[in-house]
N, C-alpha and C positions, 0 to 999 in steps of 0.2 A: 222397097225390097227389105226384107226381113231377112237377119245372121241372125245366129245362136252358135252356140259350143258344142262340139260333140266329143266324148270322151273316146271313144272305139264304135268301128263300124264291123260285125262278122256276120259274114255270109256263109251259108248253107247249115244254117243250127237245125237243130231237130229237139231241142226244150222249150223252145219260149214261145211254142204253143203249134196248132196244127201244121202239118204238113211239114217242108222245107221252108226255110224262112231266111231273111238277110235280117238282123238284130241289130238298132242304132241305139247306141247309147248316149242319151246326154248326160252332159255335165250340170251340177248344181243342186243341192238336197236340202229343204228346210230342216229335213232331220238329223241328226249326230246319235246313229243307234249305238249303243254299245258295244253292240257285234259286228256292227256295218263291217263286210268282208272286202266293199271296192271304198275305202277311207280317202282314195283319191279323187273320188266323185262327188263328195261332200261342196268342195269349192269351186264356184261357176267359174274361175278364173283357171286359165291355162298353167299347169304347173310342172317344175321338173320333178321327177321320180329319181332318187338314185339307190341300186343296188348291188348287189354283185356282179349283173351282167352290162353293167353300163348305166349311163342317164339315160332318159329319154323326156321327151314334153307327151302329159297326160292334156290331151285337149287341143281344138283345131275348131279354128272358126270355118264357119261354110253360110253362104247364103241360102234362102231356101229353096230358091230353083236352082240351084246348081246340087245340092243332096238330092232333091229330087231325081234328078239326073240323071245321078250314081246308081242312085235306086230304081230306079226304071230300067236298066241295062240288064236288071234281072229278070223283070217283071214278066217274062213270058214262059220261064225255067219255072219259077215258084208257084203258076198257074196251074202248071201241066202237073206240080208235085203237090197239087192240094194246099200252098203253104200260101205266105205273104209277106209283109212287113213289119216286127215289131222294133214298141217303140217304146225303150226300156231307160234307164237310169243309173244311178243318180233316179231323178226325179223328172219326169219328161215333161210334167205340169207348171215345171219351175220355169219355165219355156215356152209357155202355152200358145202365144202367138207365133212363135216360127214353128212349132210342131204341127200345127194348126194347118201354117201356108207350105208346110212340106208336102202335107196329105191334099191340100187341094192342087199339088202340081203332080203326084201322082199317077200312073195310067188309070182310066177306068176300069172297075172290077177289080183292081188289088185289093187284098182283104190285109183288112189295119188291126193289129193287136196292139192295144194299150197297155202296160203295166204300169199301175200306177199307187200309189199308199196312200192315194187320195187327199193328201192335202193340200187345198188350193182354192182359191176362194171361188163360189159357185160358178159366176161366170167363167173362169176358165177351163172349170171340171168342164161345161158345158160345153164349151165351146168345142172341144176335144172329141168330149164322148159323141157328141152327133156327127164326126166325122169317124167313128171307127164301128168295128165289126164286134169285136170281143175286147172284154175288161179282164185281165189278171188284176184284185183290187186286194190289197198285202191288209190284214187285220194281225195288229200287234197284240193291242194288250187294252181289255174293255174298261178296265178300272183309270180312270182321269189321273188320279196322281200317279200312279205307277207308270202312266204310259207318259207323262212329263218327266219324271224319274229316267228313264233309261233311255230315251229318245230325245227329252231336251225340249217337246214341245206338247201342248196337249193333244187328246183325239178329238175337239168339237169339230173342226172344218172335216175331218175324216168319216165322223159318225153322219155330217150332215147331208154330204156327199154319198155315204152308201146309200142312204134314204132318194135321193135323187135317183141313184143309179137304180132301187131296185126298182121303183117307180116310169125308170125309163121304156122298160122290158125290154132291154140289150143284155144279148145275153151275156151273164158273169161268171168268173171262178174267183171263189175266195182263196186266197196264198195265204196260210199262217207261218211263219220262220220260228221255227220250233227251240228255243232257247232254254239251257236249262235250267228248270227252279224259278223261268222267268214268266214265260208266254206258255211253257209247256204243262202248268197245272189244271188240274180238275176245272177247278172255280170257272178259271181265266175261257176254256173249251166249249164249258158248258154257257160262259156267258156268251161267244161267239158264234157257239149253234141257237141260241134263244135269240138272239139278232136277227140272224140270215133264215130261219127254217120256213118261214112262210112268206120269202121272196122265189114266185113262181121260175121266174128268167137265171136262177141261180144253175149253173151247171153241176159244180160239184165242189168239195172242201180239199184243196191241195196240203199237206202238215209235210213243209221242208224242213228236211234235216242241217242241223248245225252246223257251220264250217269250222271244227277244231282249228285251223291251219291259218285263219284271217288275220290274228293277231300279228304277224309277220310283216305283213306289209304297210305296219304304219309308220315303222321306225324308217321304210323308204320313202314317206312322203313325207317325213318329217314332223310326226304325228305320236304320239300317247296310246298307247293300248291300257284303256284302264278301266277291268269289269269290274264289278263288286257283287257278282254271283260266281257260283262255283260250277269253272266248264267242265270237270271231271265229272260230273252226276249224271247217272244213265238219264237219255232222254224217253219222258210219256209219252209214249205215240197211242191214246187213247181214244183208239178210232168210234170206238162203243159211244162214246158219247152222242156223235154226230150219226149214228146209227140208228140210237134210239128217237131222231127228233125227225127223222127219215130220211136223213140226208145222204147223200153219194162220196164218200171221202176217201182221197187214198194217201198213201205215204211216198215222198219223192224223190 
């Protein structure tokens, strides 16, 4: 039997994709964005938080048929409301095999939303994506050094896993996190739409907005806030780009 970490579990979202949904979060991220808004989710290990409203422990081990479980108790609400199960992050691939043995203990017909920033070595992208329905797949930043620069690791396992995924024909939405001066230029837009435009199974181009407010919650995990762009700069929400390569894009 397979455990993993889960950072929060919330039920009844209406973001993290169709329908009514129950949203698990795991714990553990290969990446260190500079913007990361949940800095608690970074470390796969169970940690305390403290703030002004108290401590608490970010993190709860769970086996995978016992989440499962949990998650089943819903499963027939979420049916009726067009929704399902996402399985968000931190990084849910950083986990790959209990993510994995969570969805095989699931009811049949729950519909699985992946969100994922794709890096993880093929087999366990794989392993993953053929048990889910829909990909949320996060595209930072297409330039190699920049995207080592502000995330701390490169994009090859990211870029080689889109290729998989568009390949798979499941269908996807690309998630860009719209940062300013960073992800949010021309260049960076137009090389993300030159990527994805002639990936059939592509749904549409999500461009989320920035969370001013993130920085706040590192100094309760005991953590460094430290950008080296400027978050005061209006954000490009330059939808045109992905307009002109035909693509479906909205703002979030």
């Amino acid at each position: 039997m397979t455990s993993g970490i889960v950072l929060d579990i919330k039920e009844f979202t209406v973001h993290d994709g169709p329908g009514v949904r129950t949203t698990v979060f795991l714990k553990g991220c290969p990446l260190a964005c500079m913007w990361c808004h949940n800095p608690e989710s970074q470390s796969i290990q169970p940690q305390i938080i403290r703030s002004p409203s108290g401590e608490r422990l970010a993190g709860q081990e769970y086996e995978a048929a016992e989440l499962a479980t949990l998650l089943n108790q819903q499963a027939a609400l979420l049916r009726a409301n067009e929704g399902g199960i996402t399985l968000s992050g931190g990084e849910p691939l950083f986990q790959a095999g209990f993510v994995a043995e969570v969805i095989d203990h699931l009811e049949k017909g729950t519909h699985v939303l992946l969100d994922t920033c794709g890096h993880a070595s093929r087999a366990d992208f794989q392993l993953v994506l053929a048990r889910s329905n829909l990909i949320y797949y996060d595209l930072k930043l297409i330039d190699r050094k920049a995207h080592l620069h502000y995330t701390g690791v490169d994009n090859d396992l990211i870029l080689g896993n889109l290729e998989v995924l568009g390949e798979s024909g499941r269908p996807f939405v690309i998630r860009v996190p719209m940062v300013p001066g960073v992800t949010d230029t021309d260049e960076n837009l137009a090389g993300i739409a030159s990527l994805v435009e002639n990936m059939p199974a592509l749904v549409e181009v999500d461009l989320l907005p920035y969370n001013r407010a993130a920085g706040a919650k590192y100094r309760y995990a005991g953590m460094e806030f430290k950008p080296d762009y400027d978050e005061t700069q209006p954000l490009n929400f330059n939808t045109k780009i992905f307009e002109q390569a035909g693509l479906k894009v909205k703002r979030v």
